[in-house]
C-alpha positions as CSV (number, residue, x, y, z in Angstrom):
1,X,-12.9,-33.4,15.3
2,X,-10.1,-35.8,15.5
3,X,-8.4,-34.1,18.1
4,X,-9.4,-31.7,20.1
5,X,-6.5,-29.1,20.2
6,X,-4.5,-28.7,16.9
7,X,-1.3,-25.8,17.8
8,X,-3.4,-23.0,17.3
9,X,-6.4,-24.2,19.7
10,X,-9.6,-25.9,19.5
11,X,-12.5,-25.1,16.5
12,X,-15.2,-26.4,14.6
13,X,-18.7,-25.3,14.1
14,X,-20.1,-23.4,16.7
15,X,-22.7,-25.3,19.2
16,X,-22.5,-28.5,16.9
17,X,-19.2,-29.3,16.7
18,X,-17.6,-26.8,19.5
19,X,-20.4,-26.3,21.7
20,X,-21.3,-25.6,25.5
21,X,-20.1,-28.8,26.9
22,X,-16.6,-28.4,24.9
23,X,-16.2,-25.2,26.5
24,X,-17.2,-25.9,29.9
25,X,-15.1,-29.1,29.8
26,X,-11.6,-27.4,28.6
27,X,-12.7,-24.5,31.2
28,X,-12.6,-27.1,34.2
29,X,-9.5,-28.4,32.6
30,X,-7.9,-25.8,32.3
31,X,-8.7,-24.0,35.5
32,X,-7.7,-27.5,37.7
33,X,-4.3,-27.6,36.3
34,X,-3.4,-24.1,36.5
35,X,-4.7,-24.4,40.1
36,X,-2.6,-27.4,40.7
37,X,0.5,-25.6,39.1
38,X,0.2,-22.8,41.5
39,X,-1.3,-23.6,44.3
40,X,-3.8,-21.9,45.1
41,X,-7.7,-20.5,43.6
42,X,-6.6,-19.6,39.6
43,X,-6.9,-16.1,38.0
44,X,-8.1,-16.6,33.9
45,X,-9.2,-13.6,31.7
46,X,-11.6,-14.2,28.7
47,X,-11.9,-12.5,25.8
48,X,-14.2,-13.0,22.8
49,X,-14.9,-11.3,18.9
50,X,-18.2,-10.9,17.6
51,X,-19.6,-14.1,16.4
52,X,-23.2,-14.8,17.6
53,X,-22.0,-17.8,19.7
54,X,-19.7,-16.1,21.7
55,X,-21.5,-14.8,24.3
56,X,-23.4,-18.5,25.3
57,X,-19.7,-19.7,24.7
58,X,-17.8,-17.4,27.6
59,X,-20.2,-17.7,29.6
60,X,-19.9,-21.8,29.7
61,X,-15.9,-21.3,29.4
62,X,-16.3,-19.0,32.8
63,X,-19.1,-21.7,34.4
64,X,-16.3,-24.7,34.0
65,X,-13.7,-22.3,35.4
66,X,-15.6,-21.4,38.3
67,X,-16.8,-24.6,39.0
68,X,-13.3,-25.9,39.3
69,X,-12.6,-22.8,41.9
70,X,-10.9,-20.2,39.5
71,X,-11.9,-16.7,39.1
72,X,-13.4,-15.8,35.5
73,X,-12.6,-12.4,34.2
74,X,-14.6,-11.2,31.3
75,X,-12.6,-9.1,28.9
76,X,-15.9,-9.0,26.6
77,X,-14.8,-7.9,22.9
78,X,-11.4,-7.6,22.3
79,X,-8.6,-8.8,19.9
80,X,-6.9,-11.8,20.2
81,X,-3.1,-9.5,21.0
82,X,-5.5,-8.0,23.4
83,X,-5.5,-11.5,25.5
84,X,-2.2,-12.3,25.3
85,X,-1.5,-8.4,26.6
86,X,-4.3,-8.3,29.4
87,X,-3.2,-11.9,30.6
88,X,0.0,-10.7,31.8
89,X,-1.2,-6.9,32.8
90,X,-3.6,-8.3,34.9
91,X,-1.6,-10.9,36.3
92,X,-3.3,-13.6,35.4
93,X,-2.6,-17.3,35.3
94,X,-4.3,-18.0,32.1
95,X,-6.1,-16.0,28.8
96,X,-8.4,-17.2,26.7
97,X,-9.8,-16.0,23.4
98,X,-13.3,-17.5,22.1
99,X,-12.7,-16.8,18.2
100,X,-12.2,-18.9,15.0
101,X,-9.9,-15.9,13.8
102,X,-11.2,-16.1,9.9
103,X,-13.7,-17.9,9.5
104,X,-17.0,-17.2,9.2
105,X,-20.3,-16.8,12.2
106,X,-20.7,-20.4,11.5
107,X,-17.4,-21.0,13.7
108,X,-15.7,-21.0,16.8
109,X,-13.1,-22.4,18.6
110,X,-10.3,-21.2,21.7
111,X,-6.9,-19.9,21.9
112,X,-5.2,-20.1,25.0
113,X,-2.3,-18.3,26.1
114,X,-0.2,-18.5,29.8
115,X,-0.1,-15.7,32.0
116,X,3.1,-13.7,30.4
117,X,0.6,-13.9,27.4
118,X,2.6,-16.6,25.1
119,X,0.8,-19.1,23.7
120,X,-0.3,-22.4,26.5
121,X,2.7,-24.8,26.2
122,X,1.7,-27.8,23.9
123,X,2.3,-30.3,26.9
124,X,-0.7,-28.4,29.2
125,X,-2.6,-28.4,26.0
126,X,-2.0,-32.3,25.6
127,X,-2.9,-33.0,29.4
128,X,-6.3,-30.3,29.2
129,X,-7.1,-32.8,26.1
130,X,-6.4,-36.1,28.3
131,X,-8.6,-34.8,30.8
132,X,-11.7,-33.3,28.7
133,X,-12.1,-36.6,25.9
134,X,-10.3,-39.6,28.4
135,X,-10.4,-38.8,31.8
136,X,-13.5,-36.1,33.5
137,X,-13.2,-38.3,36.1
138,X,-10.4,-37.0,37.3
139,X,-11.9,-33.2,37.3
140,X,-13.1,-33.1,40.9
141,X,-15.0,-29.1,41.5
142,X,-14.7,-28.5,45.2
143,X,-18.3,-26.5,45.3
144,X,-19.6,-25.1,48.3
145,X,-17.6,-21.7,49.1
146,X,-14.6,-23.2,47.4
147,X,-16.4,-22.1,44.0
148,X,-14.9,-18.7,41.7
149,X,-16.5,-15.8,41.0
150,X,-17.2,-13.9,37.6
151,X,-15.5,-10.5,37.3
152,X,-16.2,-7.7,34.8
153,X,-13.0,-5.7,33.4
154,X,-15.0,-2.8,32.5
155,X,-11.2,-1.0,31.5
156,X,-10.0,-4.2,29.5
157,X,-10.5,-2.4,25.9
158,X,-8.5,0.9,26.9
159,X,-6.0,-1.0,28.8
160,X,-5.1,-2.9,25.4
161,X,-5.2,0.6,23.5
162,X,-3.2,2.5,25.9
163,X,-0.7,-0.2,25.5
164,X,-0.8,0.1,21.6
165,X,-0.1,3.7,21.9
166,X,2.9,3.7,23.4
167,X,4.3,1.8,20.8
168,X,4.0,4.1,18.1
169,X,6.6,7.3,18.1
170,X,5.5,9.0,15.0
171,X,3.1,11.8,14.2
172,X,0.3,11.0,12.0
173,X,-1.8,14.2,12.4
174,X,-1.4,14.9,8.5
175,X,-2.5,11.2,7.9
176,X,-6.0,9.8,6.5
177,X,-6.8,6.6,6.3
178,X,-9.3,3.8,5.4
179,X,-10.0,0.7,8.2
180,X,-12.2,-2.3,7.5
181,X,-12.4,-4.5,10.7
182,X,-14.1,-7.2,9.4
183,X,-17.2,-6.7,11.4
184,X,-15.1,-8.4,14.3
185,X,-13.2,-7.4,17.1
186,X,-11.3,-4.1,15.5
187,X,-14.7,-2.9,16.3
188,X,-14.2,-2.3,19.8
189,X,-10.9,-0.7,19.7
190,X,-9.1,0.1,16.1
191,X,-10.8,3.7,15.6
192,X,-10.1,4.6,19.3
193,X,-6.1,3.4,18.6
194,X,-5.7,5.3,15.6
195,X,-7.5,8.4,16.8
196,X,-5.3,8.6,20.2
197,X,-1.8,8.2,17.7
198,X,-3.4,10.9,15.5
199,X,-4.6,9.9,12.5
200,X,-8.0,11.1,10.6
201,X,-10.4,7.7,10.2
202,X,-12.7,6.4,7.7
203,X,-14.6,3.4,9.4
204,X,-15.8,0.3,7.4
205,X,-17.2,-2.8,8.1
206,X,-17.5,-2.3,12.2
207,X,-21.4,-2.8,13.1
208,X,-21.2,-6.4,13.6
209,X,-23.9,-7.9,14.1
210,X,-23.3,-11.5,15.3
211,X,-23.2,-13.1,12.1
212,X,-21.4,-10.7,9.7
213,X,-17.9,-11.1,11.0
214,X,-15.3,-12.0,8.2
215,X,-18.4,-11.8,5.5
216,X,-17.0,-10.6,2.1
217,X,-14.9,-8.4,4.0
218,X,-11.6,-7.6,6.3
219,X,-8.8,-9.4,5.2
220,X,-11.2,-11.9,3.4
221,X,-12.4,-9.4,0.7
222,X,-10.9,-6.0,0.5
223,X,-12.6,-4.5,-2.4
224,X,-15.0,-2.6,0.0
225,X,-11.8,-0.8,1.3
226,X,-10.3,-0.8,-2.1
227,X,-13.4,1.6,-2.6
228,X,-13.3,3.4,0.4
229,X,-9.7,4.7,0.0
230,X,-10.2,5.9,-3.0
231,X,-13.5,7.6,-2.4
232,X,-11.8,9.4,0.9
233,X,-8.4,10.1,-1.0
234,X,-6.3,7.9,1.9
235,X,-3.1,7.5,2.1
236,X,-3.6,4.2,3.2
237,X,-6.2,1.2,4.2
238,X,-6.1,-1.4,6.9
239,X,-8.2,-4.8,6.6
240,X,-8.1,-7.5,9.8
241,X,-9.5,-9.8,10.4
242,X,-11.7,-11.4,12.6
243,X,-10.0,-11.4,15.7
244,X,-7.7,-8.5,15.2
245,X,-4.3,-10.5,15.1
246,X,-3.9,-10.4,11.1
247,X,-3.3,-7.5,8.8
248,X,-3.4,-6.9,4.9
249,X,-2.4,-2.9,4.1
250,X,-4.0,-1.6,0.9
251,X,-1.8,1.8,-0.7
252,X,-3.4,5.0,-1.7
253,X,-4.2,3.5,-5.3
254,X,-6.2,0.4,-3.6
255,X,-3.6,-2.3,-4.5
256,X,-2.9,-5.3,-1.7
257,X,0.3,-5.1,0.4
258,X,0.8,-8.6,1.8
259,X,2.2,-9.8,4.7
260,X,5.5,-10.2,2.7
261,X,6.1,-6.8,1.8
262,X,4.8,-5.4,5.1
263,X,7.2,-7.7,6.9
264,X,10.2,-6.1,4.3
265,X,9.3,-2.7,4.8
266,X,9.4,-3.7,8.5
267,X,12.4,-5.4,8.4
268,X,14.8,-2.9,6.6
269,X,13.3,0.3,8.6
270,X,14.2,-2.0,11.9
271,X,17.4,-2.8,10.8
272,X,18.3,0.9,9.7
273,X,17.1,1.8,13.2
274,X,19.2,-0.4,15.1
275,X,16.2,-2.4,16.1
276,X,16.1,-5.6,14.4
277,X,18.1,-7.8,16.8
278,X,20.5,-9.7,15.1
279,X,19.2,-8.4,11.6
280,X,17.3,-11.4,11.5
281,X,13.2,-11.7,11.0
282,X,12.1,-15.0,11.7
283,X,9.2,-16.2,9.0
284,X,6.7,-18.7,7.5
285,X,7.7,-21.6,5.2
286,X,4.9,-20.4,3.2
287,X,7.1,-16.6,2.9
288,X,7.9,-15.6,-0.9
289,X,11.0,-16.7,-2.2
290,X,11.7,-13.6,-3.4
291,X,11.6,-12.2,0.4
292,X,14.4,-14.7,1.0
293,X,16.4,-12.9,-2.1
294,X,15.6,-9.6,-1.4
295,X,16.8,-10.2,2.5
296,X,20.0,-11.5,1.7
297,X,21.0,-8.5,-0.6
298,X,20.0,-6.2,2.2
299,X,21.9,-8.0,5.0
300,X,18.8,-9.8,6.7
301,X,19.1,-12.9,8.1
302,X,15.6,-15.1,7.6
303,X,14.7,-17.7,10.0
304,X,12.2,-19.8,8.1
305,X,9.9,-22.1,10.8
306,X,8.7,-25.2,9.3
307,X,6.5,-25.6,11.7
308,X,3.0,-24.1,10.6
309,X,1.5,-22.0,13.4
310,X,2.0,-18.4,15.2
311,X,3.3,-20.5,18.5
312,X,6.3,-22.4,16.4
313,X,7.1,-18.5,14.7
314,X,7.2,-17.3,18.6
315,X,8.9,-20.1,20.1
316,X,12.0,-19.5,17.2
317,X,12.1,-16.0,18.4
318,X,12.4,-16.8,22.2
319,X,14.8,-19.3,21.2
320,X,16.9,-16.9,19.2
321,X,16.4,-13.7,20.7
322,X,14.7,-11.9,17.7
323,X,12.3,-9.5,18.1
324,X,10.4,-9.6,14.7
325,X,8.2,-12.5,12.9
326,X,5.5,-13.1,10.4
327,X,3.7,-15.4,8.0
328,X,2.7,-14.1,4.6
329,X,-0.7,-14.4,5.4
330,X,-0.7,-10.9,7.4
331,X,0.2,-12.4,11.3
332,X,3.0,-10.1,12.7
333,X,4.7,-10.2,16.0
334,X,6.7,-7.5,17.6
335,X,8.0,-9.7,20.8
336,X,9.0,-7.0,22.6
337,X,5.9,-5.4,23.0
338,X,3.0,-8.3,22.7
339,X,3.5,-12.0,22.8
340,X,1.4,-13.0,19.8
341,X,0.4,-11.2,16.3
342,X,-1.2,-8.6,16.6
343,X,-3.0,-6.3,13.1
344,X,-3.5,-3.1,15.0
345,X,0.2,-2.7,16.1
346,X,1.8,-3.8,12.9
347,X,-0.3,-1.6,11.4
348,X,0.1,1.2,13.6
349,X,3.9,1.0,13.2
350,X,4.0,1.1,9.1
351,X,2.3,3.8,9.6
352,X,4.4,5.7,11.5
353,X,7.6,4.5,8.9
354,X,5.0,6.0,6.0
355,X,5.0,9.5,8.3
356,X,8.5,9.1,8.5
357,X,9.4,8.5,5.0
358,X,7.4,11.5,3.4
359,X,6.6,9.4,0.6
360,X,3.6,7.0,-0.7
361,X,2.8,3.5,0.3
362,X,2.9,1.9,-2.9
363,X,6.4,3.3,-3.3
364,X,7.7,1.6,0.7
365,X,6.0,-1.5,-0.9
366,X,8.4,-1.4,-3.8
367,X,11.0,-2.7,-1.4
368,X,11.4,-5.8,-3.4
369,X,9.3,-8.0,-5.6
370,X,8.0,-11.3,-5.0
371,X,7.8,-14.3,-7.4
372,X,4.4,-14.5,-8.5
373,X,2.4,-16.6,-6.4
374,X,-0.9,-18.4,-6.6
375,X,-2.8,-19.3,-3.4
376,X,-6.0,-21.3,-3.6
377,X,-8.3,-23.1,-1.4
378,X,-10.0,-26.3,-1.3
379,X,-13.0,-27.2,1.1
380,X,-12.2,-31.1,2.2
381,X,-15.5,-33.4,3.2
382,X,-15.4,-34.3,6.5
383,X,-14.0,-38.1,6.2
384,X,-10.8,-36.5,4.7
385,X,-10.4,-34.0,7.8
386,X,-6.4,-35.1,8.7
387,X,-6.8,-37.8,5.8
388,X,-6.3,-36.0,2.5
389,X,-2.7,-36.5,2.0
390,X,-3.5,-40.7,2.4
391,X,-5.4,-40.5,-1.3
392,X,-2.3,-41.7,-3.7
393,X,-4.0,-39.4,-6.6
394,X,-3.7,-36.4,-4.4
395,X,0.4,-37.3,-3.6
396,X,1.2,-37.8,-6.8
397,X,-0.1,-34.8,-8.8
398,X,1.8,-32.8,-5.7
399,X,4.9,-34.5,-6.5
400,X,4.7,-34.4,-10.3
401,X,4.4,-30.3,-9.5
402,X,7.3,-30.1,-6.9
403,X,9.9,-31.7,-9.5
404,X,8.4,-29.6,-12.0
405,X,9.1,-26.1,-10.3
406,X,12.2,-27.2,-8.2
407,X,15.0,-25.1,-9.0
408,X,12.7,-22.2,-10.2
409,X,9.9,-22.4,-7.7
410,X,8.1,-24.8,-5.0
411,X,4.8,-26.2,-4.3
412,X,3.0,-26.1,-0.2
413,X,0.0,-28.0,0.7
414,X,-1.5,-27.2,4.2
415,X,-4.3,-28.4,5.9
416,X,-5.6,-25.1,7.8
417,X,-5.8,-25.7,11.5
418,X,-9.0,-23.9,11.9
419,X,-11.5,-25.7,9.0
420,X,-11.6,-28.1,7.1
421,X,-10.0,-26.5,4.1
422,X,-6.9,-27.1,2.0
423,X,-4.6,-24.7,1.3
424,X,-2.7,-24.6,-2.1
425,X,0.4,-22.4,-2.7
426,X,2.1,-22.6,-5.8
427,X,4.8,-20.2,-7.0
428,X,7.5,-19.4,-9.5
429,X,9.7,-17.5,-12.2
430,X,6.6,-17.6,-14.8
431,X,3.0,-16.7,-13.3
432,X,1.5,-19.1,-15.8
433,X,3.1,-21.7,-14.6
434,X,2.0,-22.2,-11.5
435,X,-1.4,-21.0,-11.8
436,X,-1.9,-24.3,-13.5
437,X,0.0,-26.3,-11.4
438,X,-2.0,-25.1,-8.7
439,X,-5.1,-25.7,-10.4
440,X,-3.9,-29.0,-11.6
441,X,-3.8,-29.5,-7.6
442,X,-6.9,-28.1,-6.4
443,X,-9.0,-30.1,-9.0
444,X,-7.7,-33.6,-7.9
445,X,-8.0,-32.7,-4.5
446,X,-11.8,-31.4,-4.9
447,X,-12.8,-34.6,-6.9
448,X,-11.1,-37.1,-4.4
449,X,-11.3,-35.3,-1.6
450,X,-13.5,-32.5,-1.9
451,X,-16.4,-31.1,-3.5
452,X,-16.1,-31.5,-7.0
453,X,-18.8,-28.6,-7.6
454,X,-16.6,-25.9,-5.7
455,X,-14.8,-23.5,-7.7
């Protein structure tokens, strides 16, 4: 990897690329400056999904925080949210999550978050790098007594779910609904949340089994819930995916409700409650432009964050005082109840505005329609990691489809921050448009950059 820590955390291929000694390194690291900070033996919780490495994987994060004299406490399987929640519950000094969110077994990586559960400020992240790939000199373990201890939270999942549950007002006793979790960690805890707020559940995709997480299911693939409501006459489904903290809502025909329209239905319910602060949601740069429309004829103030990452979409609602934020791709954040994205809540709470509304999901997700938008990917080979955009054919056919669809449209290319993949968003007035255009991208960037025999 080029660098260790991009703003979301540290990934790569589990045990090859983000293996024992990565772990046990940025465990140390972590653990000595937390330490240092406060002065005295640190507290950090540890959480984990369901992905066959991360059992060996906690247990080396734990070994390098215990070595450097903090206390480890095992969360076991639990969302990301969960983390962030139980970090500041539990008064920790640190959380960490062994996940790689979406991807499949084959990866893993860290999140960390500080102990009111936001995510680990970029400088500590900067100075845990420093220490881990320049300078383990400097990471001195006292041993002898001076060591930390591991610690079981046998309570962790309830103490996340009970915390869910208060969230949610409405009564959903009349409600049925479909839930694929992705195999991942909406396996420990989505069926007991939506149980304890009332609603009747149809389980999918939650035995995993160490290597099924995020395969051809969750928020990946949702034909298998697609199925499932309609085979169970839901009134809704629910895909995550594999670490809980994203959401795509299916209606009681089967059709996908992105993040965009969940965010919208969100949105104007808030702001008819009095609880959107400011009327102002803060969003993605990668959000429809027909959300930005929509918004203004409603009254609601956008906040678009260029930056690309959950932490830049938090730290423009600490800096503003707004209490809602999303990205299209299905991350939501309440900020007055957890400090991160969390699937389960944002689920939980359309939920309880469908109970409210006596009507059908697919009409709520009528609230306004999006230009039509095309979203491909595009794996990169591995000297083009970070590089891609340096490849003049690549540049240009990106600029030739900017000027193209400016005034009536826009093009985003994204390197995702957890694989080596390219992300292609193209969208416009006219769907045919820029389903070539973003075609026309993802072809030059799989032959110069890629793997010309993807599809």
């Amino acid at each position: 990897m080029a660098r260790l820590f991009t703003p979301e955390g540290a990934s790569g291929r589990a045990i090859t690329e983000f293996g024992c000694e990565a772990a046990m390194q940025i465990g140390k690291a972590l653990a000595l400056l937390m330490q240092n900070r406060a002065g005295r033996p640190a507290k950090i919780v540890i959480g984990r999904d369901t992905r066959i490495s991360g059992e060996i994987l906690t247990a080396a994060f734990a070994a390098g925080c215990c070595s450097a004299g903090a206390d480890a406490h095992i969360l076991g399987v639990v969302p990301t949210p969960a983390v962030s929640y139980l970090a500041e519950k539990y008064s920790a000094d640190a959380g960490v999550m062994i996940t790689a969110s979406h991807n499949t077994y084959e990866f893993n990586g860290v999140r960390i978050f500080d102990g009111s559960g936001y995510s680990l400020p970029e400088e500590l992240l900067g100075e845990i790098e420093r220490l881990v790939t320049k300078n383990p000199e400097e990471m001195r373990c006292p041993g002898g007594e001076s060591i930390g201890r591991v610690v079981y939270e046998k309570n962790a999942e309830w103490d996340y779910v009970r915390a869910l549950m208060k969230q949610i007002d409405g009564d959903l006793a009349k409600m049925r609904i479909a839930i694929d979790c992705a195999n991942g960690s909406a396996s420990a805890t989505a069926e007991k949340f939506f149980r304890g707020i009332g609603a009747g559940v149809v389980m999918i995709n939650s035995s995993p089994d160490g290597k099924n997480i995020n395969d051809s299911c969750g928020t990946v693939d949702t034909s298998a819930l697609a199925k499932c409501i309609i085979d169970n006459r839901c009134q809704a489904g629910l895909a995550f995916d594999g670490d809980g903290s994203r959401i795509v809502m299916l209606d009681e025909k089967g059709n996908v409700i992105d993040g965009n329209r969940l965010t919208a239905i969100l949105a104007y319910s808030m702001k008819a409650d009095q609880k959107l602060n400011a009327n102002t949601c803060v969003v993605s740069q990668t959000t429809n432009l027909g959300f930005f429309r929509w918004a203004k004829e409603n009254g609601i103030v956008v906040s678009a964050e260029p930056g690309v990452g959950i932490r830049f979409i938090v730290e423009r609602m600490l800096l503003g005082g707004y209490n809602l934020g999303s990205s299209s791709s299905g991350h939501i954040i309440f900020l007055d109840a957890i400090k991160t994205s969390d699937g389960q809540l944002a689920g939980g709470k359309i939920l309880e505005i469908l109970a409210r509304s006596r009507r059908k999901l697919s009409e709520l997700a009528e609230v306004y329609e999006p230009y039509p938008q095309i979203s491909l990917n595009v794996r990169l080979r591995p000297e083009y990691a970070g590089r891609w955009q340096d490849h003049p054919s690549i540049s240009e056919i990106i600029s030739f489809c900017s000027q193209k669809l400016e005034g009536d449209g826009r093009v985003f290319v994204r390197e995702s921050t957890a694989s080596p993949v390219l992300r292609i968003i193209a969208e416009g007035r006219d769907r045919d448009t820029v389903w070539q255009y973003a075609q026309a991208i993802a072809k030059t960037v799989r032959d110069c950059a890629g793997y010309p025999g993807d599809n």
